[in-house]
GUFI-380350 format. One record per residue (C-alpha): x, y, z. Coordinates in Angstrom, 3 decimals. Layout:
BEGIN
<gukol <X, Y, Z>> ...
! end
This chain:
BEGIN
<gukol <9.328, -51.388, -66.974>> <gukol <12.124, -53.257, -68.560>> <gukol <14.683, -55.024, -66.286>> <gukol <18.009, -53.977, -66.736>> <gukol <20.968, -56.064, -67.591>> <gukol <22.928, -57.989, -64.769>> <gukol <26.607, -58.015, -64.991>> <gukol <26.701, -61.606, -66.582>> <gukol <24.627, -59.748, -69.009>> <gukol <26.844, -57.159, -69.852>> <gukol <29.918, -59.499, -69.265>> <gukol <28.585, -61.887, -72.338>> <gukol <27.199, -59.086, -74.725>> <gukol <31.104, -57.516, -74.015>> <gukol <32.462, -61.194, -75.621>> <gukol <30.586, -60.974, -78.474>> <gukol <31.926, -57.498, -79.480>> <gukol <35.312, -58.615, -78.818>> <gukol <34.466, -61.762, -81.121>> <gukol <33.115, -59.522, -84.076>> <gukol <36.129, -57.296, -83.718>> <gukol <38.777, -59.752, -83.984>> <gukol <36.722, -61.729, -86.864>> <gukol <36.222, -58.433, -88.635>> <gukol <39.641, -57.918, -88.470>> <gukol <40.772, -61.068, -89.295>> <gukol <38.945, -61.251, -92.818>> <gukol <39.372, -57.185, -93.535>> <gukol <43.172, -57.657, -94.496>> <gukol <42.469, -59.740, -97.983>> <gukol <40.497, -57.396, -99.917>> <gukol <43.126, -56.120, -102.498>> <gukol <41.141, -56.450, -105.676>> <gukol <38.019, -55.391, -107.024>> <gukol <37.464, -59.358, -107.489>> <gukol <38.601, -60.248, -104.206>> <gukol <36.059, -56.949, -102.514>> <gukol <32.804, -57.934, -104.787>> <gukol <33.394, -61.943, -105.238>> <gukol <35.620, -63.050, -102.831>> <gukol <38.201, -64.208, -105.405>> <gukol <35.457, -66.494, -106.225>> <gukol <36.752, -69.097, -104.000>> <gukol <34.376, -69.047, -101.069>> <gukol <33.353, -72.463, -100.165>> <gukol <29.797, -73.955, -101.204>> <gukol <28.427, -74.259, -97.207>> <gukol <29.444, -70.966, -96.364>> <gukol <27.447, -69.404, -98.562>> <gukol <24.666, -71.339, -98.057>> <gukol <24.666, -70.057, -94.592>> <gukol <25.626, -66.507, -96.115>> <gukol <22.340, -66.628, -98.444>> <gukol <20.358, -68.275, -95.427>> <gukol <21.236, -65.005, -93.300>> <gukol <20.501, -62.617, -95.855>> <gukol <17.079, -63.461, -96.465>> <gukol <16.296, -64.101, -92.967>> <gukol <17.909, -62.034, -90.333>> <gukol <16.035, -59.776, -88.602>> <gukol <12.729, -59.958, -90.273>> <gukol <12.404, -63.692, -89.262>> <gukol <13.519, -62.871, -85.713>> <gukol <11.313, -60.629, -85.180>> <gukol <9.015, -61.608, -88.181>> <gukol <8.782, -65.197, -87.228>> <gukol <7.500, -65.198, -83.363>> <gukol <5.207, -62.134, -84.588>> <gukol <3.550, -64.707, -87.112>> <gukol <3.187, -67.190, -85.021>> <gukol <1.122, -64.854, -82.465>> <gukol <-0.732, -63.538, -84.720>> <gukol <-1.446, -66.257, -87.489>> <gukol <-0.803, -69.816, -88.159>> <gukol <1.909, -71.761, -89.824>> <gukol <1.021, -70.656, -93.813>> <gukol <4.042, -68.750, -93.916>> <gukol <6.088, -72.141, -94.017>> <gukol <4.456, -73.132, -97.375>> <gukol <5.801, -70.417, -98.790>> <gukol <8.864, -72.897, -99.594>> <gukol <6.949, -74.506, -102.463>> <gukol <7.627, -71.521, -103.827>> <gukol <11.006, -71.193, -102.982>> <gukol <11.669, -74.891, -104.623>> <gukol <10.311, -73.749, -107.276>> <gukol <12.067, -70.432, -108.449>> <gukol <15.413, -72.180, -107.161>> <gukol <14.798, -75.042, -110.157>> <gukol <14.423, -71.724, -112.748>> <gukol <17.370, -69.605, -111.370>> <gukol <19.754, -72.822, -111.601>> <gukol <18.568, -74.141, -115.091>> <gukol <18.085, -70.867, -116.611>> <gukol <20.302, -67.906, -114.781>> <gukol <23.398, -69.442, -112.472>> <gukol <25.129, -70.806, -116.117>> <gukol <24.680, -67.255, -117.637>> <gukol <26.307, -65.619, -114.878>> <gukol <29.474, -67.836, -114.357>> <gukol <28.993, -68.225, -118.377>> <gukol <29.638, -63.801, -118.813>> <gukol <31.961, -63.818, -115.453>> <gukol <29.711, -61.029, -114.081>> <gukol <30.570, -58.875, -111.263>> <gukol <26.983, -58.319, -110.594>> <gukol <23.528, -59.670, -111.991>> <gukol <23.038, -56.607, -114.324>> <gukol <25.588, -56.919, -116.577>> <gukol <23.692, -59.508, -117.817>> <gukol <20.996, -57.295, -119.602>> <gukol <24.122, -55.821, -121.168>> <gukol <24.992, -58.723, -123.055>> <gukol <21.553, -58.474, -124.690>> <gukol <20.877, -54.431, -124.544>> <gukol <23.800, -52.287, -124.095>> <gukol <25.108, -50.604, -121.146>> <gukol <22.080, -48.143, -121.021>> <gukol <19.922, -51.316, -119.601>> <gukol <22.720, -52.495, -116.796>> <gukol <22.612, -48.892, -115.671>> <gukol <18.580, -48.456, -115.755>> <gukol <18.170, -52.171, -113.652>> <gukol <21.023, -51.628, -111.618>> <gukol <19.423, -48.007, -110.611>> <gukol <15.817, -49.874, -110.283>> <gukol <17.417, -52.354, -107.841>> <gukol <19.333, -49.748, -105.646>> <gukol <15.973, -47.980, -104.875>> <gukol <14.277, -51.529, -104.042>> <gukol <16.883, -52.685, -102.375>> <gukol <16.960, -49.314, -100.047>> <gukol <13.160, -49.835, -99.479>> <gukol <13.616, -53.891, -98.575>> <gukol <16.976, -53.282, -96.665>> <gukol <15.591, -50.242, -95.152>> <gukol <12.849, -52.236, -93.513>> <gukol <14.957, -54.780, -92.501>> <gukol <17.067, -52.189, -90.522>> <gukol <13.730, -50.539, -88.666>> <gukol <12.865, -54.081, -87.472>> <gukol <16.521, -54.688, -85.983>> <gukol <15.488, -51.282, -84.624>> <gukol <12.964, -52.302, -82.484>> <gukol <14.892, -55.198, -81.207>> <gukol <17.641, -52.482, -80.034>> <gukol <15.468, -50.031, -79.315>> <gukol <13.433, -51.844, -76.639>> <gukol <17.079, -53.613, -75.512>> <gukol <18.448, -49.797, -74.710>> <gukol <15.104, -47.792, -74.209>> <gukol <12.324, -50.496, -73.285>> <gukol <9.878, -49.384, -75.755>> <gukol <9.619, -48.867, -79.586>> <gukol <9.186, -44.571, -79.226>> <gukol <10.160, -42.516, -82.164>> <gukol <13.404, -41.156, -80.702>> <gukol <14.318, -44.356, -79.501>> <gukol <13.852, -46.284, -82.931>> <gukol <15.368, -43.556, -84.989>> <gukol <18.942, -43.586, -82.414>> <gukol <18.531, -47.405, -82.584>> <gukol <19.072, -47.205, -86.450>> <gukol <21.946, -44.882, -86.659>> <gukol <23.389, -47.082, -84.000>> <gukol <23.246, -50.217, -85.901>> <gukol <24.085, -48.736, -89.104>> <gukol <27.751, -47.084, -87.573>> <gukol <28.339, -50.155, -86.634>> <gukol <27.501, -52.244, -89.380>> <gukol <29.522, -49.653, -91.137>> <gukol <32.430, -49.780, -89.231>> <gukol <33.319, -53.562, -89.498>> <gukol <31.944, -54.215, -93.705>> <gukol <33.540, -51.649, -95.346>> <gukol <36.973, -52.855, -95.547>> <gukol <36.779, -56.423, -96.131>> <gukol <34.393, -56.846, -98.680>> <gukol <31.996, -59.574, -99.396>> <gukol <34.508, -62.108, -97.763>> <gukol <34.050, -60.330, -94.347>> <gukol <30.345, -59.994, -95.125>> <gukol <29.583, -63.699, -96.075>> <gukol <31.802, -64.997, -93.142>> <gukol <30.314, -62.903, -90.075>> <gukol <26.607, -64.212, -91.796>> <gukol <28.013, -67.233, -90.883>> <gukol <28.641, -66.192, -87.164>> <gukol <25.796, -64.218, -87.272>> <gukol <23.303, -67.117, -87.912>> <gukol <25.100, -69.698, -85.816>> <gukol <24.378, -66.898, -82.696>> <gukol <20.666, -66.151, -83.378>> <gukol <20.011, -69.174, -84.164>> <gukol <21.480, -70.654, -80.954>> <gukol <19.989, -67.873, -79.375>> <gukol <16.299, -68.889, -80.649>> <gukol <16.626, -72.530, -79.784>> <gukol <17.262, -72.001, -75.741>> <gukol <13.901, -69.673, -75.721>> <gukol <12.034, -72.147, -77.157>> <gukol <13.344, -74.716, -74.545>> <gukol <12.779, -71.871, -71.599>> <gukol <9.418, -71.312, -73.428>> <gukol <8.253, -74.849, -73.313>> <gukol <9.801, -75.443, -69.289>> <gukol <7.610, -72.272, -68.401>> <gukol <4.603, -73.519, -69.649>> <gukol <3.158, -76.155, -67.233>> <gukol <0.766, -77.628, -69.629>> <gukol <1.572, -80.959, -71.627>> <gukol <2.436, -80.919, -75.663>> <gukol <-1.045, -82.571, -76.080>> <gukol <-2.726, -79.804, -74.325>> <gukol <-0.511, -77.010, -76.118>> <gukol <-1.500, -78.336, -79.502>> <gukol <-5.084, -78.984, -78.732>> <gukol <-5.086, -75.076, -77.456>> <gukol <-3.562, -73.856, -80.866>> <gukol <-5.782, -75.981, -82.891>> <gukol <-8.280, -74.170, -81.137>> <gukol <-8.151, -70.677, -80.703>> <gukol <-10.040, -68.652, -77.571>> <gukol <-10.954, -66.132, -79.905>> <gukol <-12.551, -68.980, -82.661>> <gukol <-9.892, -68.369, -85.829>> <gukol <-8.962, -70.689, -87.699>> <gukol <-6.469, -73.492, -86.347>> <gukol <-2.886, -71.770, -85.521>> <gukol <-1.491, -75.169, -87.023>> <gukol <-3.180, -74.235, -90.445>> <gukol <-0.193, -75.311, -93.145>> <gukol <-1.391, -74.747, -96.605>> <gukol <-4.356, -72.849, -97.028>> <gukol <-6.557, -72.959, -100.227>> <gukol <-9.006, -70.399, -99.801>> <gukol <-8.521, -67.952, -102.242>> <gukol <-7.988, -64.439, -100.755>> <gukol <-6.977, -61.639, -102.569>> <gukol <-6.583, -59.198, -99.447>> <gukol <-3.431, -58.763, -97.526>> <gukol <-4.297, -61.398, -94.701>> <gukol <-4.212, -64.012, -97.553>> <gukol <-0.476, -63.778, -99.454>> <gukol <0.064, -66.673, -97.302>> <gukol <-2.637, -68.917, -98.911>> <gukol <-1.860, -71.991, -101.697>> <gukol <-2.669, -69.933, -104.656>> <gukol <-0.744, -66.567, -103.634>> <gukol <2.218, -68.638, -103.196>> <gukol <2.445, -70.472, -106.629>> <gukol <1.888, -66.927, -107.953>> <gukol <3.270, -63.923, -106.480>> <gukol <5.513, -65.760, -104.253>> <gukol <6.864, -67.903, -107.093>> <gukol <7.790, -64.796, -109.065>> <gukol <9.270, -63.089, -106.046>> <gukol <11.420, -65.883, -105.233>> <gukol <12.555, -66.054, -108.712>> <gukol <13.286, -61.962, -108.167>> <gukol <15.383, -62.427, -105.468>> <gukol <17.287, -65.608, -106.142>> <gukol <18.159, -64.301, -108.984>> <gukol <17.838, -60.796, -109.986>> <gukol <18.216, -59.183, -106.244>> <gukol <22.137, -58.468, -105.975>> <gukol <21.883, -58.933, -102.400>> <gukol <21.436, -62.585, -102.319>> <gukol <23.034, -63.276, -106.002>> <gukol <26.399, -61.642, -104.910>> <gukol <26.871, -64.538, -102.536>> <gukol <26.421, -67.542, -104.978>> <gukol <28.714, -65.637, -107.624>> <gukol <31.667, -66.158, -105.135>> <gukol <31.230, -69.773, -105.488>> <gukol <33.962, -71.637, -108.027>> <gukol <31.427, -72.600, -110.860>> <gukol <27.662, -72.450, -111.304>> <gukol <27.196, -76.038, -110.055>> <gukol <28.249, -75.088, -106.389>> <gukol <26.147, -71.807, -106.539>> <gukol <23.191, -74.060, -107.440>> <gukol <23.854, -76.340, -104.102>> <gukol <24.362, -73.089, -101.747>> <gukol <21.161, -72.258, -103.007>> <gukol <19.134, -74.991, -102.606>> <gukol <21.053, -76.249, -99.708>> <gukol <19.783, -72.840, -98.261>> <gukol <16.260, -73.365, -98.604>> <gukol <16.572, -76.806, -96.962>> <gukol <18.157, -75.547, -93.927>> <gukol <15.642, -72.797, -93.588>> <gukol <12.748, -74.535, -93.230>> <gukol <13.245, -75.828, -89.785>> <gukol <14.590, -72.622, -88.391>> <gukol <12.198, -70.163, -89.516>> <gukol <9.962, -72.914, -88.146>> <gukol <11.625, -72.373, -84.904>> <gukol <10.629, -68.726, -84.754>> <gukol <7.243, -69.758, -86.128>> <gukol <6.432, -71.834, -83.519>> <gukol <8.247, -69.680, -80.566>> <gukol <5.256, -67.121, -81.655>> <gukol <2.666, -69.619, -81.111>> <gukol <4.323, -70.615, -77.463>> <gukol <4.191, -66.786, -77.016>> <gukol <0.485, -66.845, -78.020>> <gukol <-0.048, -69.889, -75.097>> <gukol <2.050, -68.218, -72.454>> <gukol <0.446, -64.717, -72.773>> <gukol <-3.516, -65.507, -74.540>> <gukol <-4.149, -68.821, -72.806>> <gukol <-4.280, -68.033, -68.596>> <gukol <-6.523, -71.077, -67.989>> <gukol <-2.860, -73.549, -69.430>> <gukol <-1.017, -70.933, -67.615>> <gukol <-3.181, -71.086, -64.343>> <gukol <-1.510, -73.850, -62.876>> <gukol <2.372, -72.350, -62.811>> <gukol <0.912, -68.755, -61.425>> <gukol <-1.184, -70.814, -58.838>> <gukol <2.384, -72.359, -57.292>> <gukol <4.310, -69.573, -57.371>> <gukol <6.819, -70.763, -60.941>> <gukol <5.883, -67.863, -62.526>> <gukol <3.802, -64.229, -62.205>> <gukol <0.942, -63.637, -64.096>> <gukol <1.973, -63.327, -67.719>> <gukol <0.878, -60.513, -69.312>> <gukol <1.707, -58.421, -72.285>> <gukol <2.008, -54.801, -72.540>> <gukol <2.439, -53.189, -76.011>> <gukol <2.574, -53.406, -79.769>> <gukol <2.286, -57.183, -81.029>> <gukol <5.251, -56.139, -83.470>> <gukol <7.612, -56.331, -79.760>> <gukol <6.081, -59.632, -78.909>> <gukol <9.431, -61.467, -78.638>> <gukol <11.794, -58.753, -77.194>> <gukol <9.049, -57.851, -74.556>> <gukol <9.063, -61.450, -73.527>> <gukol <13.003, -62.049, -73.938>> <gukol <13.347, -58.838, -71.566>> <gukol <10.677, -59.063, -69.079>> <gukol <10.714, -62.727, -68.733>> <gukol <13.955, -64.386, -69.241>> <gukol <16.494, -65.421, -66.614>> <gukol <19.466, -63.250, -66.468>> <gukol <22.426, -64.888, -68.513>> <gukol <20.209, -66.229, -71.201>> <gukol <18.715, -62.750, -71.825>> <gukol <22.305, -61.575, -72.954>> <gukol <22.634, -64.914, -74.545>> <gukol <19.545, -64.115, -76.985>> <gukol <19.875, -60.526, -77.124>> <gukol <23.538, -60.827, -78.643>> <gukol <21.304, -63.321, -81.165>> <gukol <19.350, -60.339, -82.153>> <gukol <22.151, -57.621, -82.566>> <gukol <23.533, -60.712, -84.574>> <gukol <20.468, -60.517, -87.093>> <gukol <20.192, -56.563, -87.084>> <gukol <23.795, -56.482, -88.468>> <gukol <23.721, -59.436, -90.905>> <gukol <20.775, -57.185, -91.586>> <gukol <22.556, -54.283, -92.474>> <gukol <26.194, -56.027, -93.850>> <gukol <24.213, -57.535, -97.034>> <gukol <22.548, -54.691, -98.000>> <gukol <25.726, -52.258, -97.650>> <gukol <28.083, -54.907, -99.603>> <gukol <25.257, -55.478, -102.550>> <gukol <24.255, -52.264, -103.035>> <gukol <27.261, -51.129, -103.113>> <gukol <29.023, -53.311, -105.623>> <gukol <25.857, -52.621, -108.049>> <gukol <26.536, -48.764, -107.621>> <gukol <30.490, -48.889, -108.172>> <gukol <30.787, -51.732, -111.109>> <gukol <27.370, -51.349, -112.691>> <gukol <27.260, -47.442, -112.946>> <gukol <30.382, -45.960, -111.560>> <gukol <32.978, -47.667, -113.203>> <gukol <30.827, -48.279, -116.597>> <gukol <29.936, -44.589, -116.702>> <gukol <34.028, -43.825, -116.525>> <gukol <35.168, -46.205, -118.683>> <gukol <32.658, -45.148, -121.432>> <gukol <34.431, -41.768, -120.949>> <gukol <37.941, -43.545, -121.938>> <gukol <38.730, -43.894, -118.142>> <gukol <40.769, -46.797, -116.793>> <gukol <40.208, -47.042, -113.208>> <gukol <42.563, -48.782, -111.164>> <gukol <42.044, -52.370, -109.178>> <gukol <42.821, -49.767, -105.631>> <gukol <40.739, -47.079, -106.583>> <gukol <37.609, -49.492, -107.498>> <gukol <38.308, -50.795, -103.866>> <gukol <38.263, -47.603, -102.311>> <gukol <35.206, -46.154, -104.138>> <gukol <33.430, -49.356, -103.467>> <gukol <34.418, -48.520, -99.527>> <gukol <33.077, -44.851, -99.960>> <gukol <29.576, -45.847, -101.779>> <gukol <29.191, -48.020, -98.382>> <gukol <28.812, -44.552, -96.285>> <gukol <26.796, -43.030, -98.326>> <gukol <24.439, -46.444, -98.895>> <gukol <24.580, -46.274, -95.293>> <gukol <23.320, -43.009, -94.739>> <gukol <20.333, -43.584, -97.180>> <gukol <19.339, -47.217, -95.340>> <gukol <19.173, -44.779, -91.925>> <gukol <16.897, -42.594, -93.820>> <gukol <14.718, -44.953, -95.168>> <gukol <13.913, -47.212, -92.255>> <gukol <13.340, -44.076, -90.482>> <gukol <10.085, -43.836, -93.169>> <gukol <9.334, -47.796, -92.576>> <gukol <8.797, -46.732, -88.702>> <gukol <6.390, -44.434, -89.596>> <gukol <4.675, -46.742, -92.440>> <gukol <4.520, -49.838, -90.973>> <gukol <3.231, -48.408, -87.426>> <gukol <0.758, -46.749, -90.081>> <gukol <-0.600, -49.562, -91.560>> <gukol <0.036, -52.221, -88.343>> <gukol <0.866, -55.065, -90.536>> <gukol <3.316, -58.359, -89.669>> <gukol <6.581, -57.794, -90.022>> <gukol <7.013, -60.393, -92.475>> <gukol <4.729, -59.372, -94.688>> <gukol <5.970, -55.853, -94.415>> <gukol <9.262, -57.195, -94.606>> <gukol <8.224, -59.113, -97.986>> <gukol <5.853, -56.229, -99.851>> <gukol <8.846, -53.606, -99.821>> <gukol <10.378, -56.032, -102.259>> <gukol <7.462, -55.426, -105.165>> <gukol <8.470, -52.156, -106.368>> <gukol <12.041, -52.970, -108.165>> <gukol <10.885, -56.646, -108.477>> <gukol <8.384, -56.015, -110.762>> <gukol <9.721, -54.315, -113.720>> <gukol <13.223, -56.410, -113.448>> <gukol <11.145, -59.794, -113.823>> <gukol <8.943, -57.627, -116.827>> <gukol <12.835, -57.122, -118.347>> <gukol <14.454, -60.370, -117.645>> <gukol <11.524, -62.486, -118.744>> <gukol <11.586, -60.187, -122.340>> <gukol <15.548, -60.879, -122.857>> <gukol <15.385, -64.485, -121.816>> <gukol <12.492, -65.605, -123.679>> <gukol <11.830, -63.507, -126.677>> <gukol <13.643, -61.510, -129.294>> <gukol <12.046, -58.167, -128.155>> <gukol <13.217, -55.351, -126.113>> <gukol <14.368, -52.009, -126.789>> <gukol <16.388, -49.346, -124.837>> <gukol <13.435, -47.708, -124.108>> <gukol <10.729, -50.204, -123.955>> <gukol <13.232, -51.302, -120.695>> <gukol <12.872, -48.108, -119.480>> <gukol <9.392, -47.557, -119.666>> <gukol <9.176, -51.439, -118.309>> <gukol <10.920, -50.403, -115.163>> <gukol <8.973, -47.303, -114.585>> <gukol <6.254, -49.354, -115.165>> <gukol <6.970, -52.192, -112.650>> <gukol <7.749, -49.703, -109.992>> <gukol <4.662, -47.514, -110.311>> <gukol <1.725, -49.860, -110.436>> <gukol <2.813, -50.844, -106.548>> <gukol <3.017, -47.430, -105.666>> <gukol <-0.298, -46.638, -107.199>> <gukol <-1.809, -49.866, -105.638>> <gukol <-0.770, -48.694, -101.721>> <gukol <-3.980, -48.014, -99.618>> <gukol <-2.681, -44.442, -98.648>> <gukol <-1.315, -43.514, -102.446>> <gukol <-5.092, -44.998, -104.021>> <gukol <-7.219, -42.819, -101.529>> <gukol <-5.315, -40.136, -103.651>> <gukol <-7.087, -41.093, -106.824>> <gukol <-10.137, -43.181, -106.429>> <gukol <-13.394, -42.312, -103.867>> <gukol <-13.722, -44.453, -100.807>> <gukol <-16.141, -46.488, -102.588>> <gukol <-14.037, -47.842, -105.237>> <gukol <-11.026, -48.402, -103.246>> <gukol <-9.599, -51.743, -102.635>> <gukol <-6.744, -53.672, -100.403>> <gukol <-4.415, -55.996, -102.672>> <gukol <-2.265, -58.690, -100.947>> <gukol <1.603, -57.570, -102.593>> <gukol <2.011, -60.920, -103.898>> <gukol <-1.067, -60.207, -106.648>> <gukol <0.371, -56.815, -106.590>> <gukol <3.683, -58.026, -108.031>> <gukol <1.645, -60.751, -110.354>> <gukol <-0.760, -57.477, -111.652>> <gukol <2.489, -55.459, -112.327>> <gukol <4.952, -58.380, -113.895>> <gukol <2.296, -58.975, -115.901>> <gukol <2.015, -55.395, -117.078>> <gukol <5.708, -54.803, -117.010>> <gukol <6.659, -57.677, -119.551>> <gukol <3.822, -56.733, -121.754>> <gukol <5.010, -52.789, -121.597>> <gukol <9.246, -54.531, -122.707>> <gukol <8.139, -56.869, -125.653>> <gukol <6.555, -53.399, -127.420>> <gukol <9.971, -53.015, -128.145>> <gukol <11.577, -54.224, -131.210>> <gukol <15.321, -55.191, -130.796>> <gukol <17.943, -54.053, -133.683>> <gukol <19.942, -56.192, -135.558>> <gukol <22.856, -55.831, -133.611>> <gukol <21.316, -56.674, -130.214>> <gukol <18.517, -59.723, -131.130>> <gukol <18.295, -63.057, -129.667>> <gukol <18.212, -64.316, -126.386>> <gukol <21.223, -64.352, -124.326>> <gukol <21.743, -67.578, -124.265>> <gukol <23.626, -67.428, -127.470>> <gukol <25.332, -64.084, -127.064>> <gukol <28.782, -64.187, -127.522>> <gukol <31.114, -65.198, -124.559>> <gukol <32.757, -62.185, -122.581>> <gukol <36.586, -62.968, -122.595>> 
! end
């Protein structure tokens, strides 16, 4: 059973809320404008949002993610920042300048520049269904984390309470404020979770009795006879699920999903738009990656401690032997790893401590997703729709429909990581990875449709369309459960997502440059006229 908070507990989780509160507060009175709600007045400073950008593509899913890597594999998932390097170099050289270049409120508007308004609408509508399948997930894993706080296990009634809890929430302090609020309480977010990650490792580490050469020598070689848990960069070429961590997965698939959501995912874009000019966007960015190595390395390796203190009894032999600590043992799903351990076996004080670390995630989680999605929905469709009609809408009422979208884009994140319980318990696969393959189905065709207006001359209305129908499909199709639909046993196969989103970029580009542009629209955009 799963102790129950002390009154320290309670008395430091009751700070926190009283710290979010007042912050929330703080930054919710200077959203007046539409450019002030979506860009912060583009003004926001260059390390902010490199912290911003570092909690949005982190949060939950690396601390949960992180430690249930490291129990479960090795440290491959690091290398995955050769990849990152990479697509940062293309989205600075070849995207930022365009952005800051048009003044875009989001990274759609873009493709109207080269396509007309019909492609803006048809991307932006692409994204908000990704975006609800990658934010959705992010919200069922800051599920568990609350659920097993509140219930002590991961049951369907407690996850699916869990999530409406953390979205109200979320809700209640990101509505008003905007992206300022947002990309300031990422700030505070990270700062806590990360804090909070750091003391388990050092309680991990004084609970084990053994010394770091005997720790390392016991992850190099594991009881079960796997490969090394200190494995870095794997070249074995694996095309199944358990290998989108290896070398050649990640100069693929990873590159092009890195390039995806650097720089054609609104949720992490938005943040380096609010930065003065395209040069400080470019050092958030990259600044971002840097400072993410080390702590998702953190997490990593907390994992692997977690793998020591629970797999290896004859290190742990010693400290049960005089008395320092009971027998370790786990109970459960290996997707609860880290809060079983946080809740079962850390002293009271520092439990709170790391617990208010992962409410921080879960709503950093949640804030990103609701302030993105959001802005894509009001400026890219919304407002475009009405102002092809010969409507002006007003600075105040883009504000307040931009407030309203948030409920209902709350509403469908609920729904949706209520269906990521069910399919990730379904397939039992690492949160990370689970966290990472949602991202394939709207990544795919956008990469097929900015890859066709950057480089090329081709590209039609409707080859877009098809293109993004196109890129979302050939995931779907490619799903274990969806291809049992269509092929006998025999023929079926299990594709890592990372050569799923190489198969269907691939495809997706192909399917755009049937298109032939019109005289009015050809040419790249680099040399599209200015917008004023």
């Amino acid at each position: 059973m799963i102790d129950q908070f002390s009154a320290i507990d309670w008395f430091v989780f009751a700070t926190y809320g009283l710290v979010l509160l007042v912050s929330g507060w703080f930054y919710n009175r200077k959203a007046a404008t539409s450019t002030d709600y979506f860009l912060g007045g583009n003004t926001m400073p260059m390390w902010v949002v490199a912290i911003s950008v570092l909690a949005t593509s982190q949060s939950a899913a690396t601390f949960l993610g992180g430690p249930d890597q490291g129990y479960r594999g090795d440290l491959s998932y690091l290398a995955t920042n050769i990849a990152g390097f990479i697509a940062a170099f293309f989205v600075a050289t070849v995207l930022l300048p365009r952005f800051y270049q048009f003044k875009v409120y989001t990274v759609y508007e873009l493709l109207a520049q080269r396509f007309g308004d019909n492609a803006k609408y048809q991307a932006g509508m692409v994204y908000l269904v990704g975006r609800l399948f990658a934010s959705g997930a992010r919200l069922y894993m800051a599920a568990i984390a609350i659920a097993m706080i509140l219930f002590g296990d991961i049951e369907t009634t407690s996850v699916l309470f869990s999530i409406g809890l953390i979205a109200v929430i979320g809700l209640l302090y990101t509505a008003y404020g905007g992206i300022r609020t947002v990309i300031y309480s990422d700030v505070i977010q990270c700062i806590v979770y990360v804090g909070a990650a750091l003391l388990v490792l050092i309680y991990l580490l004084y609970s084990i009795p053994a010394d770091l050469t005997s720790i390392i020598h016991a992850l190099e070689n594991p009881s079960d006879g796997s490969q090394s848990k200190l494995t870095l960069i794997d070249f074995s070429l694996d095309f199944s699920p358990s290998g989108v961590f290896g070398f050649w997965s990640i100069i693929t698939g990873f590159v092009l999903l890195n390039i995806a959501a650097f720089g054609m995912d609104q949720d992490v874009t938005q943040r380096m738009l609010t930065c003065k000019n395209a040069k400080e966007a470019t050092k958030a960015l990259t600044s971002s990656i840097i400072i993410g190595i080390p702590i998702v390395l953190v997490f990593v390796i907390i994992g692997m401690l977690l793998y020591v203190y629970y797999q290896r009894p004859d290190l742990m032999s010693q400290a049960v032997s005089n008395g320092d600590v009971p027998t370790p043992t786990f109970v459960g799903q290996t997707v609860t790893i880290f809060m079983y351990y946080v809740l079962t076996d850390l002293p009271n004080g520092i439990k709170a401590i790391v617990t208010i670390g992962i409410v921080a995630a879960a709503l950093s989680t949640l804030n990103s997703g609701l302030n993105s999605m959001s802005s894509v929905a009001v400026q890219d469709i919304y407002r475009g729709l009405m102002e092809n009609r010969g409507k002006r809408l007003s600075e105040q009422h883009i504000v307040k429909a931009g407030r309203i979208s948030m409920v209902i884009v709350a509403l469908c994140l609920s729904g949706m990581a209520a269906l990521c319980y069910y399919w990730q318990q379904h397939t039992d696969m690492p949160l990370l990875a689970f966290a990472l393959s949602v991202m394939v189905f709207s990544y795919s065709g956008l990469l097929g449709v900015y890859f066709t207006a950057l480089f090329s001359r081709r590209g039609s209305p409707t080859s877009i369309l098809f293109s993004l129908i196109v890129g979302f499909s050939i995931p779907v199709l490619l799903q274990p459960g969806v291809m049992s639909l269509y092929l006998d046993e025999q023929y079926q196969f299990s594709l890592g997502f990372s050569w799923q989103l190489v198969i269907a970029t691939f495809i997706a580009t192909c399917v755009c440059l049937l298109g032939k542009s019109n005289a009015m629209t050809s040419g790249s955009i680099s040399i599209e006229k200015e917008r004023s």
